[in-house]
PLY file of the C-alpha trace (Angstrom):
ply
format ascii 1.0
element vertex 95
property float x
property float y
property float z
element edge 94
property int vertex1
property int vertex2
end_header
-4.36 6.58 41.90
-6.24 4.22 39.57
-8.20 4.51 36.49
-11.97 2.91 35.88
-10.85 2.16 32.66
-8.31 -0.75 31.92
-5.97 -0.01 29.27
-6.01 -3.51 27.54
-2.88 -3.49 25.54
-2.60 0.67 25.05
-5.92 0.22 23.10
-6.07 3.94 23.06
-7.87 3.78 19.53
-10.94 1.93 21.48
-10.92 4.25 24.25
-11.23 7.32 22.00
-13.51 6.26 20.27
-15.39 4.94 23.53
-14.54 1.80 23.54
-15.56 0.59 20.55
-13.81 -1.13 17.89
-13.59 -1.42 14.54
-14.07 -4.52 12.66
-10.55 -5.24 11.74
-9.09 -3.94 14.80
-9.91 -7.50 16.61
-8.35 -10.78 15.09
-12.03 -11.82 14.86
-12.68 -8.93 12.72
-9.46 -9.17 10.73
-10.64 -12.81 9.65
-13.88 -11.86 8.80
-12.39 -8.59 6.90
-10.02 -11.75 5.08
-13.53 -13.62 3.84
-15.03 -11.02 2.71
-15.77 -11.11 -0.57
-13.99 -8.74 -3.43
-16.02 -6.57 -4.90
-16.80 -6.62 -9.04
-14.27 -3.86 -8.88
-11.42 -5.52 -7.06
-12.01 -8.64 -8.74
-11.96 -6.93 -12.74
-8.84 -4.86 -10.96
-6.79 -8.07 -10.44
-8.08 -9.77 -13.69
-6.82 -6.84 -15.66
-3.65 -6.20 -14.44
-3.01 -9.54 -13.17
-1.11 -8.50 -10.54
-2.25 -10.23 -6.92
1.54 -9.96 -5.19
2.82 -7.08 -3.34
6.35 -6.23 -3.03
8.05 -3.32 -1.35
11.15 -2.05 -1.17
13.47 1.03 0.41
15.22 3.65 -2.06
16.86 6.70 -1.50
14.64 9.67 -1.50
15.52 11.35 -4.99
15.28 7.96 -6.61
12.15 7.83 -5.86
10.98 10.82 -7.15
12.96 10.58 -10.27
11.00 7.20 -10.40
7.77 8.52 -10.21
8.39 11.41 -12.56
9.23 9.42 -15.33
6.82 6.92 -14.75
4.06 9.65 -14.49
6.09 11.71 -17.90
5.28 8.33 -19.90
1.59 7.68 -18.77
2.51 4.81 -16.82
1.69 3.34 -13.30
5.05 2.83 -11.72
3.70 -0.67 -11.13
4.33 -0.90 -15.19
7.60 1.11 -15.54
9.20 -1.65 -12.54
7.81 -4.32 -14.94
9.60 -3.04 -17.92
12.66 -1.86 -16.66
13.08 -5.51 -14.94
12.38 -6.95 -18.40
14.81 -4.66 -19.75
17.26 -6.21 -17.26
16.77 -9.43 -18.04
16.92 -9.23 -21.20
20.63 -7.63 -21.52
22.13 -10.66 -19.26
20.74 -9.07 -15.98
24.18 -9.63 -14.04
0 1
1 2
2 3
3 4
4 5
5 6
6 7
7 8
8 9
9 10
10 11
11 12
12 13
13 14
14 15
15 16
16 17
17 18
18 19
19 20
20 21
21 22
22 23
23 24
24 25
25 26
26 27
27 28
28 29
29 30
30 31
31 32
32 33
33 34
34 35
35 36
36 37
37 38
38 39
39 40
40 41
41 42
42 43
43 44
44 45
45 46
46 47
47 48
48 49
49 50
50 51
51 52
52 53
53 54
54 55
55 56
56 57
57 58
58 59
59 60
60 61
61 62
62 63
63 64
64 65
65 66
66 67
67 68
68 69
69 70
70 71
71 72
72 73
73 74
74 75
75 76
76 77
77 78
78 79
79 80
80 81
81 82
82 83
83 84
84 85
85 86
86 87
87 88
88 89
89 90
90 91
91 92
92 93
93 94
């Protein structure tokens, strides 16, 4: 039995949505998504915080929500409470 349509690479995403694409679902589209310019928002975003790296990590499920409780109990974006309590750290000898 065959199929008229040719699954290119189980593109199902493209054939949903009858076979078209979005922008950054082609490597053409994900360098032109990469040019694109940052918006006056994006831009104040990373001149405010200055924070332009990402880093993620894996914790244990009840650390994180400890985590984000106290972060969110002392008004803080748990961006900021990492940042302090890895000051902290390095500031006591960090060993």
């Amino acid at each position: 039995m065959t199929n008229d349509m040719e699954i290119n690479d189980f593109d199902f995403g493209a054939i949903l949505n009858g076979g078209i694409r979005r922008q950054g679902q082609t490597l053409n589209g994900r360098r032109a998504l990469d040019k694109k310019k940052l918006s006056e928002a994006d831009r104040r975003k990373i001149q405010t915080t200055g924070r332009t790296e990402q880093m993620n990590l894996r914790v244990r499920p009840m650390t994180k929500v400890e985590f984000m409780q106290h972060a969110a109990s002392q008004n803080l974006l748990p961006t900021e409470l990492f940042e302090r309590a890895w000051e902290f750290y390095k500031s006591n000898g960090g060993s």
